[in-house]
C-alpha positions as CSV (number, residue, x, y, z in Angstrom):
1,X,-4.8,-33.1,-12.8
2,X,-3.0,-30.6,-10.4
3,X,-2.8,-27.7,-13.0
4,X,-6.3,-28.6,-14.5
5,X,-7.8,-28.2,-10.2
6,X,-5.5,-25.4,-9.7
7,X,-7.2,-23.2,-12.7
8,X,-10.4,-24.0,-12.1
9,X,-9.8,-22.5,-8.5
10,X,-8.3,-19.2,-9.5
11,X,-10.2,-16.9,-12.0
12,X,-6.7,-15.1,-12.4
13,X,-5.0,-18.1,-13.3
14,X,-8.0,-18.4,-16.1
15,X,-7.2,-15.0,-18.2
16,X,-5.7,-15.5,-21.5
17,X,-1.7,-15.4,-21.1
18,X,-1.9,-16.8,-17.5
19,X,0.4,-20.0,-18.0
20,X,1.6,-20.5,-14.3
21,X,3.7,-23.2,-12.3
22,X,4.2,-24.5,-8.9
23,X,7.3,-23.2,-6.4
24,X,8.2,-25.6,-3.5
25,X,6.8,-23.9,-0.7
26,X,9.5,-24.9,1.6
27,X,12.9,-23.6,-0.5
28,X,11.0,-21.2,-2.6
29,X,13.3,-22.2,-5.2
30,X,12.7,-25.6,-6.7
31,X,10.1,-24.9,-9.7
32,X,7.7,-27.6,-10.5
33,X,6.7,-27.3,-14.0
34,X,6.6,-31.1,-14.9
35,X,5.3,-34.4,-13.5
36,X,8.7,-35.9,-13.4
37,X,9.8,-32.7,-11.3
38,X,6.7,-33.3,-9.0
39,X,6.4,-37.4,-8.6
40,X,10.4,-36.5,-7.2
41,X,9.3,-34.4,-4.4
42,X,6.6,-36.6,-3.4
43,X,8.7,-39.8,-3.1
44,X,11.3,-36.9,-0.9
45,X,8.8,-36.3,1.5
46,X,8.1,-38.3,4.6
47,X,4.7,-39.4,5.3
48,X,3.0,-38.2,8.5
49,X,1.4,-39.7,11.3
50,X,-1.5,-40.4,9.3
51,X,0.7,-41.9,6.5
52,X,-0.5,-39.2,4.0
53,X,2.3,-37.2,2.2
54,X,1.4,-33.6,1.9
55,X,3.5,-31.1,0.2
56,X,3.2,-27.1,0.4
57,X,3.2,-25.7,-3.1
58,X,3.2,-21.8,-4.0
59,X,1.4,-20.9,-7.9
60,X,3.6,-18.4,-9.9
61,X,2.8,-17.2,-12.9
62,X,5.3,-16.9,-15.7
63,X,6.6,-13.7,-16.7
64,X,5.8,-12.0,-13.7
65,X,6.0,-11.4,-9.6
66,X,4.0,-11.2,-6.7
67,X,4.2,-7.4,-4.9
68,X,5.2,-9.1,-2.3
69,X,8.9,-9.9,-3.7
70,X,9.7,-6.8,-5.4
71,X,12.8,-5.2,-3.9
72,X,13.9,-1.7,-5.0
73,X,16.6,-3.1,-6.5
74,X,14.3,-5.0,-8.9
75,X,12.4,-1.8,-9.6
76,X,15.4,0.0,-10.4
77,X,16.9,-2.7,-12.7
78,X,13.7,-4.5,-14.2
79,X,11.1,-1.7,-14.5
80,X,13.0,1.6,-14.4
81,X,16.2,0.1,-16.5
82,X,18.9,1.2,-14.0
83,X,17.6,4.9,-14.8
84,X,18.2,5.9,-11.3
85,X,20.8,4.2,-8.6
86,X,18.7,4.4,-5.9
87,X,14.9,4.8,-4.9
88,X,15.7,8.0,-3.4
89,X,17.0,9.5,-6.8
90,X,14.0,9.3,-8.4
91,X,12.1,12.5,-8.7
92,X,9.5,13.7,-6.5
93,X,6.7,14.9,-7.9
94,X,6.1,18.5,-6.8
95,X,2.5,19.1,-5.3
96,X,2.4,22.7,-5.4
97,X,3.5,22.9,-9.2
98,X,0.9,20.0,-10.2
99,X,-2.2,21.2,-8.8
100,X,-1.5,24.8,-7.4
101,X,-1.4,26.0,-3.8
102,X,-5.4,26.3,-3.1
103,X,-6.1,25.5,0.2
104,X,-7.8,22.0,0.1
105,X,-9.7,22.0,3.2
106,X,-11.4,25.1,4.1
107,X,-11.1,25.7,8.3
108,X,-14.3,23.3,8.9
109,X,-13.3,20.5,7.1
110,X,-9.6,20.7,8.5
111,X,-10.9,20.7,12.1
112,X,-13.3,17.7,11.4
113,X,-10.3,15.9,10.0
114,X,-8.1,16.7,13.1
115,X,-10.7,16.0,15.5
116,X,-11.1,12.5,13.7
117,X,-7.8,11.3,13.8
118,X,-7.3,12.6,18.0
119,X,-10.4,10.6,18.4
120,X,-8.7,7.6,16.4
121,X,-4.9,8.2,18.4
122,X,-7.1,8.9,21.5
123,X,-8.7,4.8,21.4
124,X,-5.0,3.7,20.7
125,X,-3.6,5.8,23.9
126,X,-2.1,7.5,21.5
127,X,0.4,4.0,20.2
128,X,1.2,3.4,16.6
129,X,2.5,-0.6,16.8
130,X,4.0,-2.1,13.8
131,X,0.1,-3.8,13.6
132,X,-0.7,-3.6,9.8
133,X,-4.5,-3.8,11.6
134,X,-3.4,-0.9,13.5
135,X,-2.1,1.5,11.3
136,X,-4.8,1.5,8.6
137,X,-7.0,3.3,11.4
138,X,-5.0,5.9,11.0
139,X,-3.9,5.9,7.1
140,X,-8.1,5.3,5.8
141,X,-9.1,9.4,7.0
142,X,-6.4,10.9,5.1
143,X,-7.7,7.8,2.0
144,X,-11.6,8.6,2.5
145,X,-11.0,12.5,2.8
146,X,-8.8,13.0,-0.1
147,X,-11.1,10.7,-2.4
148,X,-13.9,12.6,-1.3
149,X,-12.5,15.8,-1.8
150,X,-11.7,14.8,-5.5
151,X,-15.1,13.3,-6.3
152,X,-16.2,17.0,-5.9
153,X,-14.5,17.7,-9.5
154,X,-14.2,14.1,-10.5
155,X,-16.8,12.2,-9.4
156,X,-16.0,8.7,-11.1
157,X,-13.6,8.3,-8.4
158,X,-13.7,5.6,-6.6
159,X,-11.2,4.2,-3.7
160,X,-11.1,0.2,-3.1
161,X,-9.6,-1.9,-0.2
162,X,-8.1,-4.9,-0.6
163,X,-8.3,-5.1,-4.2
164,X,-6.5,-8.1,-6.2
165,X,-4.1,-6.4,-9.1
166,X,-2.8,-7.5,-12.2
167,X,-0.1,-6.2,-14.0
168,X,2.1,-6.8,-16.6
169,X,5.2,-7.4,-14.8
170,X,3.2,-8.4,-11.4
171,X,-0.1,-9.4,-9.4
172,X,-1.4,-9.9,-6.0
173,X,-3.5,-8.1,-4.0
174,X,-2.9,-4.3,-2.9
175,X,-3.9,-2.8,0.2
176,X,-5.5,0.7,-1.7
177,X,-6.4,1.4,-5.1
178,X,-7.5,5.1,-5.9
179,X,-9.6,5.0,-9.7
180,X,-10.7,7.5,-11.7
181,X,-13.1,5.8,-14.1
182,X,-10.9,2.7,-14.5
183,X,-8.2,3.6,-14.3
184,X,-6.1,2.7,-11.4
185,X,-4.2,6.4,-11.0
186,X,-3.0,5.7,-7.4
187,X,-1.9,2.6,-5.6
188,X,-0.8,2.4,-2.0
189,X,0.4,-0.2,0.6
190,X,-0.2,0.0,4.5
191,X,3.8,-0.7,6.1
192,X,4.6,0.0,8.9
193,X,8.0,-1.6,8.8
194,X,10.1,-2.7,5.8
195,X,9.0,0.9,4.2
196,X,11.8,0.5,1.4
197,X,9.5,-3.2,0.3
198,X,6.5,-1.1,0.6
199,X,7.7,1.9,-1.8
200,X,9.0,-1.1,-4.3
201,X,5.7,-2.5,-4.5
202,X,3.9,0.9,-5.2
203,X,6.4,1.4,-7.8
């Protein structure tokens, strides 16, 4: 009945391939993939003060992992097959060589831009906090501008906030998607702390 109320919620959890299980919410450990598993935890929890037992179950699906709990070192290991030794080995990709050194904002636009993002500092008194809230005041210009800018060439492309991804080796829900058609060609997270988990995910 759990799984059957589960699915029904989740229109992800309803895509062909989908099969998912339950993670006790409190070890993040203990997979619940069977009745016998689950009538065990119940008869391990306490009752509250209303004498109702209630547990806290995370959904997983199989064969993949949230964004969330990528690491770099799963990156490097499970996507990237030990390729590199560390995230800062990989490659950058050089700008210059990739789509040439035109100036991309003539003076105009460039002063609109900076003029933007003083106003933007200027409301802050000029403080970045660690504020996920926060920071995305600052990172949507430079989002909005260079989508526009490309829609002059390319005008399929679109940018989304918040969108829910899924992938073959992960899912959950991204802060910026960048597509061109439909094709999802960039993908970005707002972190303003834990920036090596925020780089893994993106990866």
């Amino acid at each position: 009945m759990l799984l059957i109320k589960t699915k029904q919620k989740y229109k992800r959890l309803q895509e062909d391939g989908n099969a998912f299980y339950f993670v006790d919410q409190e070890t993040k450990k203990k997979t619940i993939d069977e009745e016998f598993i689950f009538n065990g935890l119940m008869k391990k929890t306490n009752p509250n003060c209303d004498r109702e037992i209630v547990i806290s179950l995370l959904i997983r699906i199989k064969g993949k992992k949230p964004y969330a709990e990528w690491t770099p070192k799963d990156v490097l290991n499970e996507i990237l097959h030990d390729q590199y030794s560390a995230i800062e080995a990989i490659p950058e990709l050089d700008i210059d060589a990739t789509f040439g050194t035109d100036t991309v904002l003539n003076g105009q636009e460039l002063k609109r831009f900076i003029d933007n993002l003083e106003r933007i500092a200027s409301a802050f008194h000029y403080e970045v906090s660690s504020n996920e809230a926060t920071a995305r005041n600052y990172i949507n210009p430079f989002m909005v501008d260079a989508v526009a800018k490309v829609r002059s060439k390319y005008p399929s492309t679109r940018l989304v906030v918040e969108e829910d991804f899924d992938g073959s080796r992960g899912y959950g829900r991204l802060d910026y998607v960048i597509y061109c058609r439909d094709l999802a060609i960039l993908i970005s997270e707002a972190k303003m702390i834990e920036i090596q988990k925020g780089i893994a995910q993106i990866l």
